[in-house]
ROLO-87830 format. One record per residue (C-alpha): residue number from 1; x negated, y negated, z negated; chain; residue in three letters. Coordinates in steps of 0.1 Angstrom, whole numbers, plus 5000, padded with zeros to 4 digits. Example, Ala and Ser with C-alpha at 12.3 -4.5 7.8 and 13.67 -1.06 7.14 Angstrom:
2
R   nr     X     Y     Z  kette  rest
R    1  4877  5045  4922      A   ALA
R    2  4863  5011  4929      A   SER
end
This chain:
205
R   nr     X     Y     Z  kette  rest
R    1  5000  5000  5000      A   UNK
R    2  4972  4975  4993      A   UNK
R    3  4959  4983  5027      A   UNK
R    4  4987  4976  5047      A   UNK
R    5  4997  4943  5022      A   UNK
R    6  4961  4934  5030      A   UNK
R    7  4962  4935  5073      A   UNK
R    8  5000  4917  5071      A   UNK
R    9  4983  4888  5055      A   UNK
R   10  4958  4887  5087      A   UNK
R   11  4967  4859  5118      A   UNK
R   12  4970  4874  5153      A   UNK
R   13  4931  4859  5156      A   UNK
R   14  4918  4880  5121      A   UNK
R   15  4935  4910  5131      A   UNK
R   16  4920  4906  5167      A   UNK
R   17  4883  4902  5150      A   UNK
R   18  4889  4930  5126      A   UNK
R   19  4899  4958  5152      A   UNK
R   20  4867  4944  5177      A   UNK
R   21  4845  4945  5148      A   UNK
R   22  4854  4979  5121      A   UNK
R   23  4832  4995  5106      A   UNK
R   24  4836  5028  5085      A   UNK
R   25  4834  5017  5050      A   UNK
R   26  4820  5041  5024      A   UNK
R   27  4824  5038  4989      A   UNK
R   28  4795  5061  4972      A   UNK
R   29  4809  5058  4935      A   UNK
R   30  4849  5057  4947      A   UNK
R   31  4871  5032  4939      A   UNK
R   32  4865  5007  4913      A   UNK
R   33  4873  5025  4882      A   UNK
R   34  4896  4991  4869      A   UNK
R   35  4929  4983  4872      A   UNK
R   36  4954  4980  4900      A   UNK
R   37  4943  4945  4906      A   UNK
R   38  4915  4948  4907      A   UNK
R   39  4914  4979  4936      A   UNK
R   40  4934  4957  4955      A   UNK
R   41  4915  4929  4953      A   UNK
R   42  4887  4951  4964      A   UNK
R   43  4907  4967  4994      A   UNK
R   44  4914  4937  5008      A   UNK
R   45  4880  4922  5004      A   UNK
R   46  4864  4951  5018      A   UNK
R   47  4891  4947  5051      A   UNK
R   48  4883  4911  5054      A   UNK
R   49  4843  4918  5059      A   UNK
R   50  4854  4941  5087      A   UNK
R   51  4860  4976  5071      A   UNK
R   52  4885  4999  5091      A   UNK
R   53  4913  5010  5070      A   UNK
R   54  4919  5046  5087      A   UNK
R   55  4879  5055  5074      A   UNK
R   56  4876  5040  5041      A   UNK
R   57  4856  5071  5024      A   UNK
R   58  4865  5066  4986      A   UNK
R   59  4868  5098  4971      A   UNK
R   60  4846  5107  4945      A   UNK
R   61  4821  5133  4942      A   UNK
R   62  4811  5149  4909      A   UNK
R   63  4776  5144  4917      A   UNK
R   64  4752  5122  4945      A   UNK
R   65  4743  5158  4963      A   UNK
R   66  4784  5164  4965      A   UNK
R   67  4787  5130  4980      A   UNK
R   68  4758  5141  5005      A   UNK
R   69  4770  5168  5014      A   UNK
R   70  4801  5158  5028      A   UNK
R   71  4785  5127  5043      A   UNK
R   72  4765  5155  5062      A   UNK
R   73  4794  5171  5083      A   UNK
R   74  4804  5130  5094      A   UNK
R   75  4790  5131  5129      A   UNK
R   76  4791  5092  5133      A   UNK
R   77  4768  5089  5103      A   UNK
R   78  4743  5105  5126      A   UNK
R   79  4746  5082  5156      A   UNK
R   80  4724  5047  5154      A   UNK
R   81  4750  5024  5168      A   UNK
R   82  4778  5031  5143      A   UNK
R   83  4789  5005  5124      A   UNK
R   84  4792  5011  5085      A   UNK
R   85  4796  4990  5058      A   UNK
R   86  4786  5006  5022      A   UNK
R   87  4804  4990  4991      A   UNK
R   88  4787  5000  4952      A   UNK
R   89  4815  4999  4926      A   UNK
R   90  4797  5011  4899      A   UNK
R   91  4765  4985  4885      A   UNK
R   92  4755  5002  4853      A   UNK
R   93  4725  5006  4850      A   UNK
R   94  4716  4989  4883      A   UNK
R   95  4682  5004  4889      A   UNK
R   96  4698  5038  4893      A   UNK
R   97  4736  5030  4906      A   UNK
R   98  4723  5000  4931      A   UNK
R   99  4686  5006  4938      A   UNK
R  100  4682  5039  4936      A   UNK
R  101  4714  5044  4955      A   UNK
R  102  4706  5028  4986      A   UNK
R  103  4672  5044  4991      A   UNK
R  104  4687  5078  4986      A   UNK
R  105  4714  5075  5009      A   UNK
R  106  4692  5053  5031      A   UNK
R  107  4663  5080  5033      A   UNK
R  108  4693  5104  5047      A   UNK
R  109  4709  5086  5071      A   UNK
R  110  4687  5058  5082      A   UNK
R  111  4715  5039  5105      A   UNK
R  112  4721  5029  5071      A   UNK
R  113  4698  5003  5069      A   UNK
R  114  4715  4983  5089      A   UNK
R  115  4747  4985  5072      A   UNK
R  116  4762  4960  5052      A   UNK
R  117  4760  4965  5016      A   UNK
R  118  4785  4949  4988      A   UNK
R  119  4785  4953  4954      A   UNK
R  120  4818  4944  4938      A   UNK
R  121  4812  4937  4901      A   UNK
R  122  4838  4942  4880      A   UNK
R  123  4837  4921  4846      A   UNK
R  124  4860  4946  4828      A   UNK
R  125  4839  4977  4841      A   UNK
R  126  4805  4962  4834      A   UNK
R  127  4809  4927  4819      A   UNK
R  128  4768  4924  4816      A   UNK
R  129  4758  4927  4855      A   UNK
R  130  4754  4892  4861      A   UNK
R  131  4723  4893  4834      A   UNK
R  132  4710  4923  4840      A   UNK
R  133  4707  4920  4877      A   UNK
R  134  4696  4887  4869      A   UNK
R  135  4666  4901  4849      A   UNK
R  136  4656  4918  4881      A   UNK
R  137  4662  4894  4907      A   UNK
R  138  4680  4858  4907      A   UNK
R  139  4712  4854  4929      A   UNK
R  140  4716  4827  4957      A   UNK
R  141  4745  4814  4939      A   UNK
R  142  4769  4821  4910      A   UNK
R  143  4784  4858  4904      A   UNK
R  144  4825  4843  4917      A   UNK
R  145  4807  4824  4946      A   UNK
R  146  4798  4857  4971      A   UNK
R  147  4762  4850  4961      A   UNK
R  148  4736  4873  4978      A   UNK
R  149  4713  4894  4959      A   UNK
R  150  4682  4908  4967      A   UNK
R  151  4668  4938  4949      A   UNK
R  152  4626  4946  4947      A   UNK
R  153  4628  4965  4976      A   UNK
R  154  4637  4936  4997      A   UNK
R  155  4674  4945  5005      A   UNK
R  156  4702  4924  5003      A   UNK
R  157  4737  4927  4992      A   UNK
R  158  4768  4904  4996      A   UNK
R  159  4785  4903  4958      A   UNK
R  160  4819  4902  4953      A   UNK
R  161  4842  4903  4923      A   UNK
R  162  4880  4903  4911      A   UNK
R  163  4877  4866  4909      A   UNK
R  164  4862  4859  4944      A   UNK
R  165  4884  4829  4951      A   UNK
R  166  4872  4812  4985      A   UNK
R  167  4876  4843  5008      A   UNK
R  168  4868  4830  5038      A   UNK
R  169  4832  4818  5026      A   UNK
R  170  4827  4856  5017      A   UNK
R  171  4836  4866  5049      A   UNK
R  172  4814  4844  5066      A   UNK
R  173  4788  4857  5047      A   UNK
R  174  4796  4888  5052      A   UNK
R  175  4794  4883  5091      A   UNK
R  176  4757  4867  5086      A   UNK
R  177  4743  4893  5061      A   UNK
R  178  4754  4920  5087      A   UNK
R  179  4744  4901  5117      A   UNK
R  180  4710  4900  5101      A   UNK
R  181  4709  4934  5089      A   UNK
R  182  4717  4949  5123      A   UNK
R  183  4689  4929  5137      A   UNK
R  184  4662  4938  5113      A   UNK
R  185  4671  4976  5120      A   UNK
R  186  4668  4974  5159      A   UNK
R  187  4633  4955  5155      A   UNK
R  188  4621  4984  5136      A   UNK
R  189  4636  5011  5161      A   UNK
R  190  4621  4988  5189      A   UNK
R  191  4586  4992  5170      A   UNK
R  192  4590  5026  5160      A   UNK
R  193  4601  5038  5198      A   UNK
R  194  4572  5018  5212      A   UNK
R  195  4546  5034  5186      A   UNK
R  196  4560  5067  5203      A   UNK
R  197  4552  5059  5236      A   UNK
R  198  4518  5048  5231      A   UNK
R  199  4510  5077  5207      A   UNK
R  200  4486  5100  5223      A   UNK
R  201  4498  5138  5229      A   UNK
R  202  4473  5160  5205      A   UNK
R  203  4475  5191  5231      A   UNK
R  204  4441  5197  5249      A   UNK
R  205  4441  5206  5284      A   UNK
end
């Protein structure tokens, strides 16, 4: 229901952009574990930075090799040019549910570094994020704002919350934090496919 409540509020032009531009949307920790509210809120955030309702993978597994196994028998996650967007739900502690996260699911299916990654941040599920992220790296802006945060590694993430007011600044964000991301990940196949080419063949004639 908060799916379809979500694409009636689009115009003719949002609904337009959001069928042109869809991406799967994969939720590695399931739904926010909050109230109704807030899953709304999150659904219709997540639709407005271009996820495609009919493949929003939410379910929860009971354990990160669960979840990688099913994401194992999805033949698009295996194809460079699909378009995914990867939203964290759960932020406590972030080293493991954020950082760690991404460079597991990253090292198996490498199309998804150039996804774009959200982490919705709760207040009632984990009301010390903001600070504890904080500690680790600053944000571009403040938590109800759509800031961007970057984590040691270097990757970025659009956050949003329950209380993201001014929607269409996240989406715009959104849009350039994916344009970007897309971009860095076909430099480095560009690179990697050209250090191919060049490489020598070891066989002896």
């Amino acid at each position: 229901m908060a799916l379809s409540f979500a694409l009636d509020s689009f115009s003719t032009e949002e609904r337009a952009m959001y069928e042109k531009q869809s991406k799967i949307a994969l939720l590695p920790h399931g739904c926010v574990q909050s109230s109704d509210a807030s899953q709304t809120k999150l659904l219709g955030l997540l639709l407005l930075c271009g996820a495609d309702h009919q493949r929003i993978l939410d379910q929860r597994f009971p354990s990160m090799d669960d979840l990688l196994f099913y994401l194992g028998h999805i033949k698009e996650l295996q194809q460079t040019r699909t378009r995914v967007l990867v939203a964290l739900t759960e932020t406590c502690p972030v080293i493991r549910c954020i950082i760690r996260t991404r460079r597991l699911l990253c090292r198996q299916f490498p199309l998804l570094d150039a996804a774009l990654w959200i982490i919705y941040a709760d207040p009632d599920v984990d009301p010390a994020f903001y600070a504890s992220a904080s500690r680790i790296c600053p944000f571009d802006a403040k938590l109800d704002s759509a800031p961007v945060w970057e984590d040691p590694d270097g990757k970025r993430y659009l956050v949003l919350t329950p209380n993201t007011v001014d929607e269409a600044h996240a989406q715009l964000r959104a849009r350039m934090l994916a344009a970007q991301n897309e971009s860095l990940f076909e430099r480095v196949e560009r690179a990697s496919a050209s250090m191919n080419a060049v490489r020598p063949s070891s066989s002896k004639p």
